[in-house]
mmCIF file as gemmi writes it, N, C-alpha and C atoms, coordinates in Angstrom:
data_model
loop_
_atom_site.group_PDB
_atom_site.id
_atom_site.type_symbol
_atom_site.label_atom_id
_atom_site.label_alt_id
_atom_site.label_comp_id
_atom_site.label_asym_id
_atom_site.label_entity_id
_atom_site.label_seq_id
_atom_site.pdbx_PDB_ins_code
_atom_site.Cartn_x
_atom_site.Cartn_y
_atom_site.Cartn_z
_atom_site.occupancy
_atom_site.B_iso_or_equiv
_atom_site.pdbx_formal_charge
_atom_site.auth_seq_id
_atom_site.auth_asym_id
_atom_site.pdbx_PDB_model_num
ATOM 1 N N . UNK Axp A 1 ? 172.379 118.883 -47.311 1 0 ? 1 A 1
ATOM 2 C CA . UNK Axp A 1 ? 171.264 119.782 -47.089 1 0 ? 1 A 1
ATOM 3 C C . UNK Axp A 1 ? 171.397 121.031 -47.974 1 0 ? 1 A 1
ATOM 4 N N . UNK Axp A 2 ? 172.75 121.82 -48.115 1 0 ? 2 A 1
ATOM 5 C CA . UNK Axp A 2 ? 172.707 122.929 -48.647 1 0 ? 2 A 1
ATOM 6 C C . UNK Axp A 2 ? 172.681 122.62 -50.436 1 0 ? 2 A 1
ATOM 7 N N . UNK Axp A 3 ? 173.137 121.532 -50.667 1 0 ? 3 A 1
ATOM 8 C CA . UNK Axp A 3 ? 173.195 120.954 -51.85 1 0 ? 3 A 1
ATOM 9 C C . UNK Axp A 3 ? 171.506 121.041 -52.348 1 0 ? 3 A 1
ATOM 10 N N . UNK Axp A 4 ? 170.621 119.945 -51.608 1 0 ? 4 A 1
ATOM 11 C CA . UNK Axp A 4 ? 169.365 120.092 -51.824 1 0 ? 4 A 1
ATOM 12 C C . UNK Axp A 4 ? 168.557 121.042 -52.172 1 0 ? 4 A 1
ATOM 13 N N . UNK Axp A 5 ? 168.676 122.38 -50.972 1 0 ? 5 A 1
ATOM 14 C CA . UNK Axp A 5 ? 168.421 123.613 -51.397 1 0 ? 5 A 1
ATOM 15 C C . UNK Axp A 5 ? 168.734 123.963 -52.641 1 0 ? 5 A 1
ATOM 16 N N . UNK Axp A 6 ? 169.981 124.236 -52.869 1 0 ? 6 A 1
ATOM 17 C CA . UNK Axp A 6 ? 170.514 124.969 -54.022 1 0 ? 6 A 1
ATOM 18 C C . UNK Axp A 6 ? 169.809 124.358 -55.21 1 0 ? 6 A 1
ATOM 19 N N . UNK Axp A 7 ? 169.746 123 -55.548 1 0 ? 7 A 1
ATOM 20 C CA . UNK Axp A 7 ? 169.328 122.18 -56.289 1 0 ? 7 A 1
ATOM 21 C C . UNK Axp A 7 ? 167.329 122.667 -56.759 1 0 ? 7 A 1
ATOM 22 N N . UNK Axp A 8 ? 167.423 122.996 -55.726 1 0 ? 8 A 1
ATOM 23 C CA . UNK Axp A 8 ? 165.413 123.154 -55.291 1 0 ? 8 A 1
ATOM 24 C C . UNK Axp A 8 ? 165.136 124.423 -55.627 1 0 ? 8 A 1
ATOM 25 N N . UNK Axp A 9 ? 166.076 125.299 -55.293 1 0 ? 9 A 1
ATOM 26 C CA . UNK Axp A 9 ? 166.472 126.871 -55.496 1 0 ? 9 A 1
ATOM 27 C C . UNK Axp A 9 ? 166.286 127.267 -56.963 1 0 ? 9 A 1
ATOM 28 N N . UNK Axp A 10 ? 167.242 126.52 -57.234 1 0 ? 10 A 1
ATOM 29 C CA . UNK Axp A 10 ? 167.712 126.791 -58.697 1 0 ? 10 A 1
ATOM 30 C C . UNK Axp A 10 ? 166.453 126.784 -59.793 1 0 ? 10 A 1
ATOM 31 N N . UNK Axp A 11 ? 166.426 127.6 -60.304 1 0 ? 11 A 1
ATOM 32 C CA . UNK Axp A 11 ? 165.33 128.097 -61.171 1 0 ? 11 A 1
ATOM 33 C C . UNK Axp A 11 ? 165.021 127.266 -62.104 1 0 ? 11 A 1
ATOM 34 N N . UNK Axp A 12 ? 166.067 126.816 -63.467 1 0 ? 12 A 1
ATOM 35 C CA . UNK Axp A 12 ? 166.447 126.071 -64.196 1 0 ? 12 A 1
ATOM 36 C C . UNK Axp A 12 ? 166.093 123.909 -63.555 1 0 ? 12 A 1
ATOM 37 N N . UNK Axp A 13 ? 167.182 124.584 -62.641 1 0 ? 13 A 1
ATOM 38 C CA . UNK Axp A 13 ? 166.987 122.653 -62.018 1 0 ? 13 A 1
ATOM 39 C C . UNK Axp A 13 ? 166.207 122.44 -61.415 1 0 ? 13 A 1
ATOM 40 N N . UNK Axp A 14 ? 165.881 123.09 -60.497 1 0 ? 14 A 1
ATOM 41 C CA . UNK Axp A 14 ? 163.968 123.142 -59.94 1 0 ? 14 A 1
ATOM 42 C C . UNK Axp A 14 ? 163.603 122.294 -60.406 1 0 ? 14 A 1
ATOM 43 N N . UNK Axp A 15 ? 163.096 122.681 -61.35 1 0 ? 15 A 1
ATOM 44 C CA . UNK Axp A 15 ? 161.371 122.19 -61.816 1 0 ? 15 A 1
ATOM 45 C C . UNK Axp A 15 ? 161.788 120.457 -63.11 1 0 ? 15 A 1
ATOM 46 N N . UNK Axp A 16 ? 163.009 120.433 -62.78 1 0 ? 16 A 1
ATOM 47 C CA . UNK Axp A 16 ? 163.31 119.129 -63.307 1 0 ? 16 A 1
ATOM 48 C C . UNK Axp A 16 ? 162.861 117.381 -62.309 1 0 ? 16 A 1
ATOM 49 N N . UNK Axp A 17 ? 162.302 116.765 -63.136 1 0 ? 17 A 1
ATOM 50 C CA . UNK Axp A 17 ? 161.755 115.702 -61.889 1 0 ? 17 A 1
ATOM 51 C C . UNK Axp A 17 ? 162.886 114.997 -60.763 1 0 ? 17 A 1
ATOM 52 N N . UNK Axp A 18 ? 163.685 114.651 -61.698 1 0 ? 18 A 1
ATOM 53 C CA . UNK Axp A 18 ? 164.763 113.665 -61.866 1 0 ? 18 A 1
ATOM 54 C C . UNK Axp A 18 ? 166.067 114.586 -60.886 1 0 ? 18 A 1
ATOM 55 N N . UNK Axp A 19 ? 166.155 116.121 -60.345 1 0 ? 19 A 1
ATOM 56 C CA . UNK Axp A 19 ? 166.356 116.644 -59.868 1 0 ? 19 A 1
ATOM 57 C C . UNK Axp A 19 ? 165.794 116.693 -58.001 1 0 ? 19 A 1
ATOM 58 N N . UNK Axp A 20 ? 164.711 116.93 -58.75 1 0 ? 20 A 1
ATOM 59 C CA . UNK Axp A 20 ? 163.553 116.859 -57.082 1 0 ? 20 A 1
ATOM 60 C C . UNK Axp A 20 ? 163.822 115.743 -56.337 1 0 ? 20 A 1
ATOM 61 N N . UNK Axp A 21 ? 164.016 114.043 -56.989 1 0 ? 21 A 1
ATOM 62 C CA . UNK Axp A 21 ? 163.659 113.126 -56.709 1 0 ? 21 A 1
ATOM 63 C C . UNK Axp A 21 ? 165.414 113.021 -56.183 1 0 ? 21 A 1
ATOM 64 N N . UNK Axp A 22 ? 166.396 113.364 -56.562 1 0 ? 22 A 1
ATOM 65 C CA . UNK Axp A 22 ? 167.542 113.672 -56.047 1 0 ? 22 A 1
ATOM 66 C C . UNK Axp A 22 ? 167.689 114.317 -54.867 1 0 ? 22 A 1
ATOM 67 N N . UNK Axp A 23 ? 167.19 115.755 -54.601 1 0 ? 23 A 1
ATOM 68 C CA . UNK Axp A 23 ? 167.528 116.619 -53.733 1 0 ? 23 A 1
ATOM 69 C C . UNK Axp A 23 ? 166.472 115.82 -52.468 1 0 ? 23 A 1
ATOM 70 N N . UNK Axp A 24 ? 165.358 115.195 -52.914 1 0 ? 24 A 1
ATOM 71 C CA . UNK Axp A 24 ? 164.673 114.882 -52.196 1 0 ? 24 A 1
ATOM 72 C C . UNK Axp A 24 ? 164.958 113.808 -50.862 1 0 ? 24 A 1
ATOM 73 N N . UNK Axp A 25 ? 166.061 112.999 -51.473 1 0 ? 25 A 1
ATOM 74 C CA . UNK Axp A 25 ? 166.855 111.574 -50.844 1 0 ? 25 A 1
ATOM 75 C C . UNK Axp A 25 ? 167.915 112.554 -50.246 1 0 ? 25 A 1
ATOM 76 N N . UNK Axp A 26 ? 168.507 113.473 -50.897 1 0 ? 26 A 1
ATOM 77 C CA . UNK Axp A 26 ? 169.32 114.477 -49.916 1 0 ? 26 A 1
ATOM 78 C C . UNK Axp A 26 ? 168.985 114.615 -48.555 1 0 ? 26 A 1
ATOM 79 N N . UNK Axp A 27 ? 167.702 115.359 -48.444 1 0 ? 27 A 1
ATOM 80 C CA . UNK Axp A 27 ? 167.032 115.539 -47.593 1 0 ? 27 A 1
ATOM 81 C C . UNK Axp A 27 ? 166.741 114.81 -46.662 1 0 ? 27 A 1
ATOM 82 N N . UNK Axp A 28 ? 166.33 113.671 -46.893 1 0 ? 28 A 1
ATOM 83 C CA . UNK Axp A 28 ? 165.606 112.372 -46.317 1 0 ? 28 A 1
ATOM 84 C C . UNK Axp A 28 ? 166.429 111.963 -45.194 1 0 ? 28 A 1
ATOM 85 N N . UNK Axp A 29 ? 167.868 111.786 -44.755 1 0 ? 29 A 1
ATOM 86 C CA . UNK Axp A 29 ? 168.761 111.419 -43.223 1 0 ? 29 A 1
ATOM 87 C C . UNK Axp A 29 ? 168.644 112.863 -42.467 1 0 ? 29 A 1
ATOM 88 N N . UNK Axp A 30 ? 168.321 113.941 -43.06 1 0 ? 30 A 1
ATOM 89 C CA . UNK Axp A 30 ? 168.712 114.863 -41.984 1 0 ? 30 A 1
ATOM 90 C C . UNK Axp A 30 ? 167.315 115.309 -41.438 1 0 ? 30 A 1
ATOM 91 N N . UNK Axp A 31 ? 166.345 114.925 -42.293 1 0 ? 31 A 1
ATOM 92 C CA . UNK Axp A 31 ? 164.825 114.898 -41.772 1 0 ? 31 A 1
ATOM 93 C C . UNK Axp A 31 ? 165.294 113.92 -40.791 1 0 ? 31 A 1
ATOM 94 N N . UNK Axp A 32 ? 164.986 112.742 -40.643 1 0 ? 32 A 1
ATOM 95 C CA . UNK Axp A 32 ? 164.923 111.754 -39.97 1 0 ? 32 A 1
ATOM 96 C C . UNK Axp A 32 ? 165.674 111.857 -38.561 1 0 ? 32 A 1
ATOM 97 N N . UNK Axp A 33 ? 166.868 112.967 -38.665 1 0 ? 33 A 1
ATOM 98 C CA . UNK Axp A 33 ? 167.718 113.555 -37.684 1 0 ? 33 A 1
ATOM 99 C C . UNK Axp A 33 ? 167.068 114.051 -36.903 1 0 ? 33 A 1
ATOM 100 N N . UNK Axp A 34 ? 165.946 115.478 -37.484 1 0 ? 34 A 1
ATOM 101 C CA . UNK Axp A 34 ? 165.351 116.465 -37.037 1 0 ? 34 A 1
ATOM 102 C C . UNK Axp A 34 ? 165.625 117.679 -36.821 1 0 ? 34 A 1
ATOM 103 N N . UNK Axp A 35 ? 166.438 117.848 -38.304 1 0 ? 35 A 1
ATOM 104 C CA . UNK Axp A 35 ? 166.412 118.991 -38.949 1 0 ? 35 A 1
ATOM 105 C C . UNK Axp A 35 ? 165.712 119.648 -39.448 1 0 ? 35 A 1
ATOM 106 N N . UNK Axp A 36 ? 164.981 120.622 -38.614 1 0 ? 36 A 1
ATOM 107 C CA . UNK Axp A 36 ? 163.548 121.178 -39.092 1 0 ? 36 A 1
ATOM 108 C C . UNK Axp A 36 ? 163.239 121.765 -40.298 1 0 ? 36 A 1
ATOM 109 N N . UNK Axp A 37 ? 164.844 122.188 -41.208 1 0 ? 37 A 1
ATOM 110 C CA . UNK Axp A 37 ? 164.219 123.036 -42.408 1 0 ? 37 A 1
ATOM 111 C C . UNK Axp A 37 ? 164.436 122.363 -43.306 1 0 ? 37 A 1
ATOM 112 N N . UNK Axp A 38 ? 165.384 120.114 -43.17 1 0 ? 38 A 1
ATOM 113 C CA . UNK Axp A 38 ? 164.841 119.372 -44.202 1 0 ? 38 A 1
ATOM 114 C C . UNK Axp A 38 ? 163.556 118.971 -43.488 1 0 ? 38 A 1
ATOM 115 N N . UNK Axp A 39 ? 163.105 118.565 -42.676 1 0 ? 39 A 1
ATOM 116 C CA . UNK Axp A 39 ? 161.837 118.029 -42.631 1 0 ? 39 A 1
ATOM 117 C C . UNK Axp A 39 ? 161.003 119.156 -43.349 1 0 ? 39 A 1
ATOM 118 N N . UNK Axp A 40 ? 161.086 120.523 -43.018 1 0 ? 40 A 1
ATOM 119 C CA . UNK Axp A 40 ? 160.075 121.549 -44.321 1 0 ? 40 A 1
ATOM 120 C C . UNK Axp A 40 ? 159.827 121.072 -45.433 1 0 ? 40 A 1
ATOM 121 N N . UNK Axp A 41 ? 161.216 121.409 -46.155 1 0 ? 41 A 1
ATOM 122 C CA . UNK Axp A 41 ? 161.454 120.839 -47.413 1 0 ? 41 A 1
ATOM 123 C C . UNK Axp A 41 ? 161.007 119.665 -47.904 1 0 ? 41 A 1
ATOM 124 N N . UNK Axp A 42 ? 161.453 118.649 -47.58 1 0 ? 42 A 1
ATOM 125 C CA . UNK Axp A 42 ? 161.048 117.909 -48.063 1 0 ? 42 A 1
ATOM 126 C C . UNK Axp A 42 ? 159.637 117.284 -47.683 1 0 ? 42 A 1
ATOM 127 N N . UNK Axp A 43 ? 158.774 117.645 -46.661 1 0 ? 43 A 1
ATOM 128 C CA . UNK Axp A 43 ? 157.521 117.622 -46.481 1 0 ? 43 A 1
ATOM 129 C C . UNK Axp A 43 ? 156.723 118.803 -47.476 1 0 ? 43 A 1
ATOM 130 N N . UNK Axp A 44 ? 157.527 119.457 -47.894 1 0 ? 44 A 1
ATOM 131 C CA . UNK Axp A 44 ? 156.56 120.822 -49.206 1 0 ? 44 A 1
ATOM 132 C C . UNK Axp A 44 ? 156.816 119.768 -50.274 1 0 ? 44 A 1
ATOM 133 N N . UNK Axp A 45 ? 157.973 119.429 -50.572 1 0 ? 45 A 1
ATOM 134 C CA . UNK Axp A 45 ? 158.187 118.376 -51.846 1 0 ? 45 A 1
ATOM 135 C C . UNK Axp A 45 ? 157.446 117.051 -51.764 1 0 ? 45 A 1
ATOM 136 N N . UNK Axp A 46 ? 157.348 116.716 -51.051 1 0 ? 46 A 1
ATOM 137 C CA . UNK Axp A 46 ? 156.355 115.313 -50.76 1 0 ? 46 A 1
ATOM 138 C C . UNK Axp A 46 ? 155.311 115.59 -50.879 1 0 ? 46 A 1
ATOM 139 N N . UNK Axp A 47 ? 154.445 116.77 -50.521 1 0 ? 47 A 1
ATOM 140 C CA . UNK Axp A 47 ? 153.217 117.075 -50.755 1 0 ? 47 A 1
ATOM 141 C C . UNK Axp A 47 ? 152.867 117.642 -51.962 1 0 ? 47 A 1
ATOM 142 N N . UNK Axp A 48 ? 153.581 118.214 -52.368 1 0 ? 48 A 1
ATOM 143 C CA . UNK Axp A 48 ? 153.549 119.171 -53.868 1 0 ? 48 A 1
ATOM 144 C C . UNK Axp A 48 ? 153.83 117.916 -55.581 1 0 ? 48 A 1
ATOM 145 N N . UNK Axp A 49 ? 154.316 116.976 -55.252 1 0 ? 49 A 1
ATOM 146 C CA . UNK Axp A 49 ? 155.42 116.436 -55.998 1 0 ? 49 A 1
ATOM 147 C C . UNK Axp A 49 ? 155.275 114.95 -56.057 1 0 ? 49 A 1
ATOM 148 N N . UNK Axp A 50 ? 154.528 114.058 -55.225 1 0 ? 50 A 1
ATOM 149 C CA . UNK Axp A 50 ? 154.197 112.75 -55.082 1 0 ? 50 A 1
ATOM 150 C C . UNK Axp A 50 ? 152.823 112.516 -55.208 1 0 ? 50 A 1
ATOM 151 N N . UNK Axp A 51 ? 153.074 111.195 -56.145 1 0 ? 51 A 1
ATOM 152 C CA . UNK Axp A 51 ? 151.574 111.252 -56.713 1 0 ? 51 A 1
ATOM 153 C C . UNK Axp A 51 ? 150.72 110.388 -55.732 1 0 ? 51 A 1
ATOM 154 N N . UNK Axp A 52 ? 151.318 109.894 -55.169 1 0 ? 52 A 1
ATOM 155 C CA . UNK Axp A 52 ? 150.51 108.741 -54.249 1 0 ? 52 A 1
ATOM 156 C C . UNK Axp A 52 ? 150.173 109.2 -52.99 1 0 ? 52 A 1
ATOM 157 N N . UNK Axp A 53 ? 148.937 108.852 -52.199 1 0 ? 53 A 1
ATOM 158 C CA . UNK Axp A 53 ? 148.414 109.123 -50.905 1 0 ? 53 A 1
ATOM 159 C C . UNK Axp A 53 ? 149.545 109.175 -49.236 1 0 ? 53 A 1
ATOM 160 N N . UNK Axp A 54 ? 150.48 107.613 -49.721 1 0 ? 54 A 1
ATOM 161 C CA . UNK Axp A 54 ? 151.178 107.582 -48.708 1 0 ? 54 A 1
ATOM 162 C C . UNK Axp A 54 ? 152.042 108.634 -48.468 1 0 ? 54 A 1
ATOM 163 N N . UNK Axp A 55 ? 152.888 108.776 -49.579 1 0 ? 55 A 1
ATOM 164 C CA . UNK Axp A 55 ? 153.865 109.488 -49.635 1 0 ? 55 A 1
ATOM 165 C C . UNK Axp A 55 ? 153.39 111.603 -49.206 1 0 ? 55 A 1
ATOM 166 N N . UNK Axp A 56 ? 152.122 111.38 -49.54 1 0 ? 56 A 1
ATOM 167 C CA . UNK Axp A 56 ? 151.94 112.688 -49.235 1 0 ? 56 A 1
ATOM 168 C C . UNK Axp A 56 ? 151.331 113.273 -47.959 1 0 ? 56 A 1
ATOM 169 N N . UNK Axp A 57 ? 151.105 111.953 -47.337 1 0 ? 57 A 1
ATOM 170 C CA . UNK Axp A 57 ? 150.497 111.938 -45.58 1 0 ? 57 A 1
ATOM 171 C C . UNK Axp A 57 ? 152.083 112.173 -45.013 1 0 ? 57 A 1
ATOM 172 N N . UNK Axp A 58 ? 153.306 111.182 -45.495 1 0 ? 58 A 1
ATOM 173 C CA . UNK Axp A 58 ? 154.491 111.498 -44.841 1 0 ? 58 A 1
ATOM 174 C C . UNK Axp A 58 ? 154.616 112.764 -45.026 1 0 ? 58 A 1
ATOM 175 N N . UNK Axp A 59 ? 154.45 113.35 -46.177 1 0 ? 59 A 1
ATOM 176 C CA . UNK Axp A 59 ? 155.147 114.834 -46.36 1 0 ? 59 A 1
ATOM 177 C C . UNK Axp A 59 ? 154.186 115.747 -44.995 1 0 ? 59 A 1
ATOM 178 N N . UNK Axp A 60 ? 152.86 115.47 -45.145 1 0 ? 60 A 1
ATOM 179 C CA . UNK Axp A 60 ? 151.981 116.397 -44.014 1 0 ? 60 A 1
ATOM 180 C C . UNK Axp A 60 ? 152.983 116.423 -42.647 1 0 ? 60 A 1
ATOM 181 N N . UNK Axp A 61 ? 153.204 114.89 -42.358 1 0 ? 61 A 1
ATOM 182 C CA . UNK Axp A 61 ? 153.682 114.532 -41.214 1 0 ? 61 A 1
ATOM 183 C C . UNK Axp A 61 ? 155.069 115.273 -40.776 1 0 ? 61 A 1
ATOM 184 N N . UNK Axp A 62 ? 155.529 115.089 -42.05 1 0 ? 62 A 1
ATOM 185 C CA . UNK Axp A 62 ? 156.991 116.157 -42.042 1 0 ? 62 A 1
ATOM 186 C C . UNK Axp A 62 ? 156.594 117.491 -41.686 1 0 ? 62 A 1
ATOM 187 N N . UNK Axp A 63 ? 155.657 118.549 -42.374 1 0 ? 63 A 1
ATOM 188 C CA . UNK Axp A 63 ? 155.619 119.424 -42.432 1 0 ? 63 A 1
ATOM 189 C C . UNK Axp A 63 ? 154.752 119.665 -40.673 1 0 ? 63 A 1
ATOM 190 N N . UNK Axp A 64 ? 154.074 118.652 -39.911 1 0 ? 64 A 1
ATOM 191 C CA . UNK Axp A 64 ? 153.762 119.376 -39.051 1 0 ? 64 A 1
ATOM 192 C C . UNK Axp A 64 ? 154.756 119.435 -38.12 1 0 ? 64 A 1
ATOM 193 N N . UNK Axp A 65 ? 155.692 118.112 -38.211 1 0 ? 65 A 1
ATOM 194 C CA . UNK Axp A 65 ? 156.944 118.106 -37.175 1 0 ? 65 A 1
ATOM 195 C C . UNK Axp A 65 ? 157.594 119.549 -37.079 1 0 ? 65 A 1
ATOM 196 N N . UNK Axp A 66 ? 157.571 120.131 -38.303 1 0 ? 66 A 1
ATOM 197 C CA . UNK Axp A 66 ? 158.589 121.248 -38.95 1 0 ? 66 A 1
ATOM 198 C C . UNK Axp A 66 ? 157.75 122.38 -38.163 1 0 ? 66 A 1
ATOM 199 N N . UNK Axp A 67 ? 156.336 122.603 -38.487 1 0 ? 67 A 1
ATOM 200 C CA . UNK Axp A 67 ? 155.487 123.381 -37.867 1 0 ? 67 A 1
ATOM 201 C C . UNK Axp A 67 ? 155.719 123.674 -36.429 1 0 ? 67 A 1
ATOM 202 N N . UNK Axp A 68 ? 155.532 122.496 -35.969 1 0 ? 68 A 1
ATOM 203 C CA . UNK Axp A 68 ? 155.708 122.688 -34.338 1 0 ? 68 A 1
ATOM 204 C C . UNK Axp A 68 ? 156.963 122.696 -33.978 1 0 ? 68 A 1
ATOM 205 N N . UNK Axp A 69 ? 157.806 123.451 -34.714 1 0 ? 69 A 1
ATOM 206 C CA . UNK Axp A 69 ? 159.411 123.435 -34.068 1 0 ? 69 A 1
ATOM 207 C C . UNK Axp A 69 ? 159.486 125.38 -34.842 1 0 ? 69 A 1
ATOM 208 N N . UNK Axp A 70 ? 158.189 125.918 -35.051 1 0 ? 70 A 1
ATOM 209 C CA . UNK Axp A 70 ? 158.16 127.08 -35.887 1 0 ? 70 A 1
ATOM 210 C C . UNK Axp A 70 ? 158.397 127.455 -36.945 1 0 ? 70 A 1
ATOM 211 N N . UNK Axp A 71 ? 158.665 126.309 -38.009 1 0 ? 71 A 1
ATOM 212 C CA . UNK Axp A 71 ? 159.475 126.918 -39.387 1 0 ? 71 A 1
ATOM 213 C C . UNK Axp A 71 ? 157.88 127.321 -39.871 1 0 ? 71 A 1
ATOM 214 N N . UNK Axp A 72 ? 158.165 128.711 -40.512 1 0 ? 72 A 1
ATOM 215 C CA . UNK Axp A 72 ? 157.097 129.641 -41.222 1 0 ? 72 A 1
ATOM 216 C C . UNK Axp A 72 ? 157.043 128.52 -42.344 1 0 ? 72 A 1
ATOM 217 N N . UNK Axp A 73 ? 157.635 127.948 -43.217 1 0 ? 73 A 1
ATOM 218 C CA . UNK Axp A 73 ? 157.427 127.909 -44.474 1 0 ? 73 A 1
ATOM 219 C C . UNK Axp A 73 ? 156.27 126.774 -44.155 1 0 ? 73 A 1
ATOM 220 N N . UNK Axp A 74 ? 156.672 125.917 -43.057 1 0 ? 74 A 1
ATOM 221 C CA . UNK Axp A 74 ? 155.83 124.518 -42.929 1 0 ? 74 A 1
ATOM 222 C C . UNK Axp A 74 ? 154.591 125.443 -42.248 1 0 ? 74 A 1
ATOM 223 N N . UNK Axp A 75 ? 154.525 126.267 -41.577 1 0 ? 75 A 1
ATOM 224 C CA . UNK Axp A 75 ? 153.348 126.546 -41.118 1 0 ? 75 A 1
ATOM 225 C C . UNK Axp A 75 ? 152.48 127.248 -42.416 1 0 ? 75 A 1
ATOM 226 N N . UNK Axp A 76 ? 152.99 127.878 -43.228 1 0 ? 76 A 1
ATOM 227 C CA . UNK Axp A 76 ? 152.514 128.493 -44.354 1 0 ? 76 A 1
ATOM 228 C C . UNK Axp A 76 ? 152.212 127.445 -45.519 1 0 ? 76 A 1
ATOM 229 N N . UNK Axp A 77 ? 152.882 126.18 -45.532 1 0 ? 77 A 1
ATOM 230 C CA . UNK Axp A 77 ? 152.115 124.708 -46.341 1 0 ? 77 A 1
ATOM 231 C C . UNK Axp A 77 ? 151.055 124.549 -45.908 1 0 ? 77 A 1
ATOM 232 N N . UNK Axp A 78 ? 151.053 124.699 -44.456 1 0 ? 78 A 1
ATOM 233 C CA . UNK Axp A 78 ? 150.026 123.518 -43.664 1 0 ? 78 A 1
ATOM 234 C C . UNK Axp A 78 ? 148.604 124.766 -44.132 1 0 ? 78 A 1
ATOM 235 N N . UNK Axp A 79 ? 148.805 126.133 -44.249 1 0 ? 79 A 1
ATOM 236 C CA . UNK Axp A 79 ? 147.675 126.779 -44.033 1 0 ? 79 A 1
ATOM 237 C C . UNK Axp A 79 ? 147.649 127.354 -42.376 1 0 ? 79 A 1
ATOM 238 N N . UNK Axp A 80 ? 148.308 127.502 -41.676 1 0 ? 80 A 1
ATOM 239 C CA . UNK Axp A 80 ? 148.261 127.764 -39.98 1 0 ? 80 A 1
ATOM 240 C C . UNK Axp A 80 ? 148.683 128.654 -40.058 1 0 ? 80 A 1
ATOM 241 N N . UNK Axp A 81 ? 149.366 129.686 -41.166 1 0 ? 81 A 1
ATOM 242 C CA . UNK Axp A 81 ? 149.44 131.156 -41.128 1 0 ? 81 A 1
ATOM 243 C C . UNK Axp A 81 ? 149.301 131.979 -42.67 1 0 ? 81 A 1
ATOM 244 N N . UNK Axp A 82 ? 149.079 132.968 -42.764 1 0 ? 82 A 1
ATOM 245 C CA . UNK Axp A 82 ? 148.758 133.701 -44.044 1 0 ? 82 A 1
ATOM 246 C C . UNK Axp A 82 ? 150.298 134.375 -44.535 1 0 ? 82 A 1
ATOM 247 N N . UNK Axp A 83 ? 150.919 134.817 -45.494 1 0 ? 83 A 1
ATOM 248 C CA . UNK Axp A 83 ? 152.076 134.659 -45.656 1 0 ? 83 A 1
ATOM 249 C C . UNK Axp A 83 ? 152.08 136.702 -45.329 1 0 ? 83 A 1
């Protein structure tokens, strides 16, 4: 998880695909756990970052799980608060 972050963080490695698509599978067991700030994450990255329909309904889905457990950032994806 903290790996992912840092990875996502990182200014430089950010915005690399082949990075995202890494930190992203990071993410992916501790979502599934119900770890609310990978389900954020990687529901902002699924939505921001995947080109296909499915993949970006999961990310919604992530991000409302995340929502309704209070994480600002997922409520601030979804639009349910102004920053």
């Amino acid at each position: 998880m903290r790996v992912a972050e840092w990875l996502l963080d990182s200014p430089r490695l950010g915005e690399n695909t082949s990075v995202k698509h890494f930190a992203g599978r990071l993410l992916k067991q501790p979502a599934r756990e119900g770890v609310v700030a990978a389900q954020s994450r990687l529901g902002q990255l699924m939505c921001r970052e995947c080109g296909n329909a499915r993949d970006r309904r999961i990310g919604q889905d992530l991000l409302r799980q995340a929502a309704r457990a209070g994480d600002r950032r997922a409520l601030q994806e979804l639009g349910l608060i102004e920053d």
